[in-house]
C-alpha positions as CSV (number, residue, x, y, z in Angstrom):
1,X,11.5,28.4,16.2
2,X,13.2,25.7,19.0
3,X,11.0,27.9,21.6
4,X,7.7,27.5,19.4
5,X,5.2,24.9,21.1
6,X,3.8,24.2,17.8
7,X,6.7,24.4,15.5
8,X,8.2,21.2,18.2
9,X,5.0,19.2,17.7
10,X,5.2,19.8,14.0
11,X,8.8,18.2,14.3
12,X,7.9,15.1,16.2
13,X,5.1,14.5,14.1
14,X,7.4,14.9,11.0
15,X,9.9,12.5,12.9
16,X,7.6,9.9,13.8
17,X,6.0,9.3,10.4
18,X,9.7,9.3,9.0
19,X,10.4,6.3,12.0
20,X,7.3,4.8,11.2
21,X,7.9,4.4,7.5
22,X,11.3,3.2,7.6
23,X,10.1,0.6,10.2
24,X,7.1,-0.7,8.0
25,X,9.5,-0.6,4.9
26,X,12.1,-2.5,6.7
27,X,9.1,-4.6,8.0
28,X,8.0,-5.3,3.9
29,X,11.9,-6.2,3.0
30,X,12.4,-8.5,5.8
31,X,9.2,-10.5,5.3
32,X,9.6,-10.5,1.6
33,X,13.2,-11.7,1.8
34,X,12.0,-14.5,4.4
35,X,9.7,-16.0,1.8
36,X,10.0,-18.0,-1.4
37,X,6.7,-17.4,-2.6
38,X,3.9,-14.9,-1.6
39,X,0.2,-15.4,-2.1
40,X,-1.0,-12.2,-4.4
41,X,-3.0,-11.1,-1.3
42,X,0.4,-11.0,0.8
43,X,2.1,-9.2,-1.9
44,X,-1.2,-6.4,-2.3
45,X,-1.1,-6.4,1.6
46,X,2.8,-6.2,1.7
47,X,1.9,-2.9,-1.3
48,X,-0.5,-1.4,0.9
49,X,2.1,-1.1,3.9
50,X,4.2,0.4,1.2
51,X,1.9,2.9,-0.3
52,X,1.5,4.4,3.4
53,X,5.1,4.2,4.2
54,X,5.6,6.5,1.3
55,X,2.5,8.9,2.2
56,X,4.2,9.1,5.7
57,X,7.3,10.5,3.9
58,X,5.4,12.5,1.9
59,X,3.5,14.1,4.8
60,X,7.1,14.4,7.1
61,X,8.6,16.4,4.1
62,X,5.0,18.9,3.9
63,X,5.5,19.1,7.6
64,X,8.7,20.5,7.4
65,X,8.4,22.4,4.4
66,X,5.6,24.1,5.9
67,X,7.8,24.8,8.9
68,X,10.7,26.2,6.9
69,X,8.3,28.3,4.6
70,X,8.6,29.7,1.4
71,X,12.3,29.8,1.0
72,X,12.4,26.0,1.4
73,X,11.2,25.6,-2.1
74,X,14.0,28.0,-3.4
75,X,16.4,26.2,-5.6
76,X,19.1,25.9,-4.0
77,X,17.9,24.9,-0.7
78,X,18.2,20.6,-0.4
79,X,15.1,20.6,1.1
80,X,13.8,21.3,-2.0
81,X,15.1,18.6,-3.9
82,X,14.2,16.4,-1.0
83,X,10.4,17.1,-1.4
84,X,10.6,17.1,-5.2
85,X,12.2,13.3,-5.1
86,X,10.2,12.2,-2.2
87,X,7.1,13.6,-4.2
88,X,8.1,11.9,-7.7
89,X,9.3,8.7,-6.4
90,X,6.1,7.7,-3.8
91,X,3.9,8.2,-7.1
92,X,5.9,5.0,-8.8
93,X,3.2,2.5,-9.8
94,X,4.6,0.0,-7.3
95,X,3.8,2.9,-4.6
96,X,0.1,3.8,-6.0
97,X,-2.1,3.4,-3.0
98,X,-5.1,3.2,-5.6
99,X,-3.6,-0.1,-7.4
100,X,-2.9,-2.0,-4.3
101,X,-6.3,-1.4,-2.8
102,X,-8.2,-2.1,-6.1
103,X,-5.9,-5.2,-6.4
104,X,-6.9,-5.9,-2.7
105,X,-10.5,-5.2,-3.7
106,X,-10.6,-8.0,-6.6
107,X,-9.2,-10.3,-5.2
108,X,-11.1,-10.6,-2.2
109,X,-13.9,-10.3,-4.9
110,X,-12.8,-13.6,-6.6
111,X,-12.7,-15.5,-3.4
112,X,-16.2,-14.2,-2.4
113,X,-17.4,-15.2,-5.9
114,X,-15.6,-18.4,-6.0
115,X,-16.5,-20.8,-3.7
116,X,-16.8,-24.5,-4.3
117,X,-18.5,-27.8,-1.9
118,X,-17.3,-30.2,-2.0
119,X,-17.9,-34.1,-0.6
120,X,-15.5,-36.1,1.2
121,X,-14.0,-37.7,-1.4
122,X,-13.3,-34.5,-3.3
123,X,-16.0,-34.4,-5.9
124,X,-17.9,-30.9,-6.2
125,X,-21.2,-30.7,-5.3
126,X,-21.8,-27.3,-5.9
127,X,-20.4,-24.1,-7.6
128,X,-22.2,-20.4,-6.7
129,X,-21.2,-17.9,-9.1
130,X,-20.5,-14.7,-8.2
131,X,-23.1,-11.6,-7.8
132,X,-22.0,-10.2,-11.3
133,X,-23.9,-13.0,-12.9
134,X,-20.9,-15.0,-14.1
135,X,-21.8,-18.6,-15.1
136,X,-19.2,-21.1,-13.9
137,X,-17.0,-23.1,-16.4
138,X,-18.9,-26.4,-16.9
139,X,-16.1,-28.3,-17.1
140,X,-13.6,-26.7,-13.9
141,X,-16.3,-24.7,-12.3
142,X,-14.4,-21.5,-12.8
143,X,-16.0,-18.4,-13.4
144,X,-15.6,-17.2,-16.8
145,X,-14.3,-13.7,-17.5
C-alpha cells in the first residue's frame, strides 16, 4: 500500500484533518480559558469550530478505515474501537453541528428583529419588531415570545 499513489493521498488527507482538528480544538480551549465571560454568539461560534473539528476526526478515521478495509472493523482490531468512540463521542449534544448552527441562526435572528433608536440623551425613539409579527413590549420595547 506505501507504493499506492492514492492510498498516500488518502493518508495525508486523513492526517491533515486530524492536525487541523486538534489545532482548532486547542484554538477553542485557549480562547475559552483566556476569557471570563463569552457573548452566546462567541460561545455558538466557539461550537461551530467544534462541531467541524469532530467531523474532521470523523472523516480521518472513514479515511483510514476505508484504507485498511473490511478487517478494520473486526473486533479485535483497535481501529475499530477507534472509529466506534470517535463516531459516538462527536454525536455529544455539545458536538451537534445542527444545534450550534440553529443557535447561530436565532440569535442573529433576535438581533435582526431587535433593533432600537435612540436620541442622544438615551430615550427610544423607535422600536421595529421583527418580520414574524412580534409586537414589542410597551413598557421595555422587547419583543414578546
Amino acid at each position: 500500500m506505501a507504493d499506492s499513489p492514492g492510498a498516500r493521498h488518502w493518508l495525508a488527507d486523513a492526517t491533515a484533518r486530524t492536525g487541523r482538528a486538534e489545532r482548532t480544538m486547542l484554538a477553542v480551549a485557549a480562547e475559552a480559558d483566556a476569557r471570563a465571560e463569552m457573548s452566546a454568539t462567541d460561545l455558538s461560534r466557539l461550537r461551530l469550530n467544534l462541531f467541524e473539528s469532530a467531523r474532521d476526526c470523523r472523516a480521518a478515521l472513514e479515511l483510514m478505515l476505508d484504507l485498511h478495509g473490511a478487517s478494520g472493523f473486526s473486533v479485535d482490531n483497535p481501529l475499530q474501537r477507534l472509529w466506534r468512540d470517535v463516531a459516538v463521542g462527536s454525536r455529544h449534544p455539545l458536538l451537534n453541528g445542527y444545534l450550534a448552527t440553529e443557535n447561530v441562526r436565532l440569535r442573529a435572528h433576535r438581533r435582526a428583529a431587535h433593533r432600537v433608536s435612540r436620541t442622544g440623551d438615551g430615550s427610544v425613539t423607535s422600536v421595529v419588531a421583527d418580520a414574524v409579527g412580534q409586537d414589542p413590549h410597551p413598557r421595555c420595547g422587547r419583543l414578546r415570545g
